[in-house]
Phi, psi and omega in degrees: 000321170297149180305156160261113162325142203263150200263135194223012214274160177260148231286141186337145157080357192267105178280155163283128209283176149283165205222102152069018174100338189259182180246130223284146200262124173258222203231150211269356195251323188310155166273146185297145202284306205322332183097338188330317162120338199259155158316175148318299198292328184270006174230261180300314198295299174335288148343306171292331193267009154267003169244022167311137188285156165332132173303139163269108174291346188234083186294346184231045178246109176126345149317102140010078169074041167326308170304329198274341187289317189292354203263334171265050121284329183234353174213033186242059191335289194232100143205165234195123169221133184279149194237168176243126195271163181306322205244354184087137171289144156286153164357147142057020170269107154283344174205142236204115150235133182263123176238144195297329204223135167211157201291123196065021153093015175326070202322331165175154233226138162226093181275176218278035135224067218001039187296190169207115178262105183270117187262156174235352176289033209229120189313133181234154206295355171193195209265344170275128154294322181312307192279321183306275177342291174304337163284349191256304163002277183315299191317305190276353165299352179275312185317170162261133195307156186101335182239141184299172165273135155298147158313139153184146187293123165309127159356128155315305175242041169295193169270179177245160154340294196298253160035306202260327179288155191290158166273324193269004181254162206269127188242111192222084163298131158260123188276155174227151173280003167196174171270027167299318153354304180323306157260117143331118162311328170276033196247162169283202180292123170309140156289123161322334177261332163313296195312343201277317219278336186255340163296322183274355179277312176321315167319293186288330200279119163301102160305117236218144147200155211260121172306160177256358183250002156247122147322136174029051185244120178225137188270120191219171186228124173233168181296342160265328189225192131254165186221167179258105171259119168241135195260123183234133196266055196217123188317146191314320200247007147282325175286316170317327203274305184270026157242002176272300101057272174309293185334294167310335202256001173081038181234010158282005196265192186211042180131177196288080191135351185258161170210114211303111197251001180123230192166147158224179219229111161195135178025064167093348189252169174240145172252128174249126173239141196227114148341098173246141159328179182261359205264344173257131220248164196299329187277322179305332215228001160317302184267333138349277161340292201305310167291332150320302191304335190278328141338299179274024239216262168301015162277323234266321185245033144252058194281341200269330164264150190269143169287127170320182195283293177286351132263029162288328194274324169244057128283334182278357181264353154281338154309312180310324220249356209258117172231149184237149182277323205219000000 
């Protein structure tokens, strides 16, 4: 159900540099940055994957739009949210922005007017993103413009995300239909390994748009069909109970043709994904959401009656149908 993350790797032969002394997280197939001659997975890495930290299962709980960070982590092709910091931009930051992807997989990019781009689709060295993320944050606001961030396991008592961002400030994503985002207009002739790099993601991106009348609800279009993804901040097994509720009454669909196909688990949330015709489009399925939500709404608070005979049977068939990502 999730998208295939679009492949960003950088032009043959290009190594990763050391970070602070330490050695840099590659691709588990990659030659190890260390020099050694060996993979990754057969030298440093190995070492790096016993010293993954506890999975953090809700890596963005306390975050502005918690739904929404999962959804452009995981089904979100191309979008880009400005983001806010606790403290105010430094000295010669004009902007902090979070992008799902960035060219040659880049944990975060600081350009030459000293903006800062933070990717977040980018695999990270232990189980919190959140702490990963927030390290490469500090760094790069620090970098020198013009130059990428390295990969590297965050401190055990660094910060977190919730730690460097406003709580209080507005996470409003713009879906883009490619990553042309990456380059500036005002940038010159692309280095041939961005262009090759912004070519094979453009190649790969689902046309994906985020509704405006739900919440963290994202629309995306493949060639047999369309889907519905909706990212839901409502506990698992209360939500299970109240589309099996809908479900049992024919009242999960989203119209004449759609069909509630099951739901997966990533980083802590649940998503119910629904089958749409190919002829129904993001605008079509706007007002639908919305009377769903008001459905689920009030399925939600009949949590307190125990579920019928028929609907035990399709909570268990959503159940069935339910895969986790992370």
């Amino acid at each position: 159900m999730a998208k295939k993350r679009p492949q960003t790797k950088g032009p043959k032969g290009n190594k990763a540099q050391l970070s602070d002394g330490e050695i840099p997280v590659v691709g588990a197939r990659e030659p190890c940055p260390c020099g050694s001659g060996r993979r990754y997975k057969a030298c440093h890495g190995r070492a790096a994957a016993h010293a993954v930290t506890e999975l953090v299962q809700r890596p963005f709980e306390g975050l502005p739009g918690e739904g929404d960070w999962v959804a452009l982590r995981e089904l979100v092709p191309a979008a880009t949210v400005a983001l806010h910091l606790k403290d105010g931009l430094p000295e010669g930051v004009p902007s902090v922005t979070l992008a799902t992807v960035l060219p040659m997989a880049w944990p975060a990019l600081r350009r030459e007017d000293g903006s800062v781009l933070l990717g977040l689709q980018n695999d990270t060295p232990s189980g919190d993103i959140s702490r990963d993320m927030a390290d490469t944050l500090t760094r790069a606001l620090t970098a020198t413009p013009g130059n990428p961030v390295e990969a590297r396991r965050a401190p055990a008592d660094g910060p977190r995300l919730q730690d460097l961002l406003d709580p209080s400030g507005p996470f409003e994503p713009a879906v883009h239909t490619g990553f042309e985002f990456w380059v500036p207009e005002t940038d010159g002739e692309t280095a041939p390994d961005v262009a090759a790099s912004l070519e094979r993601a453009n190649e790969a991106a689902i046309p994906t748009v985020r509704l405006t009348g739900v919440e963290s609800a994202y629309w995306c279009e493949t060639p047999d069909k369309n889907h519905l993804r909706w990212v839901m901040p409502h506990p698992e097994e209360a939500l299970l109970d109240a589309l099996a509720r809908l479900h049992a009454a024919g009242e999960s669909s989203l119209g004449e043709g759609t069909r509630l196909v099951g739901s997966f688990r990533a980083h802590g949330l649940t998503v119910p994904v629904w089958d749409l015709p190919t002829g129904v489009g993001a605008d079509d399925i706007e007002k639908p959401a919305a009377a769903f939500a008001e459905r689920l709404d009030a399925a939600l608070a009949s949590s307190a009656t125990p579920l019928t005979a028929d609907e035990r049977r399709a909570r268990g068939g959503l159940t069935n149908r339910q895969v986790t990502l992370n």
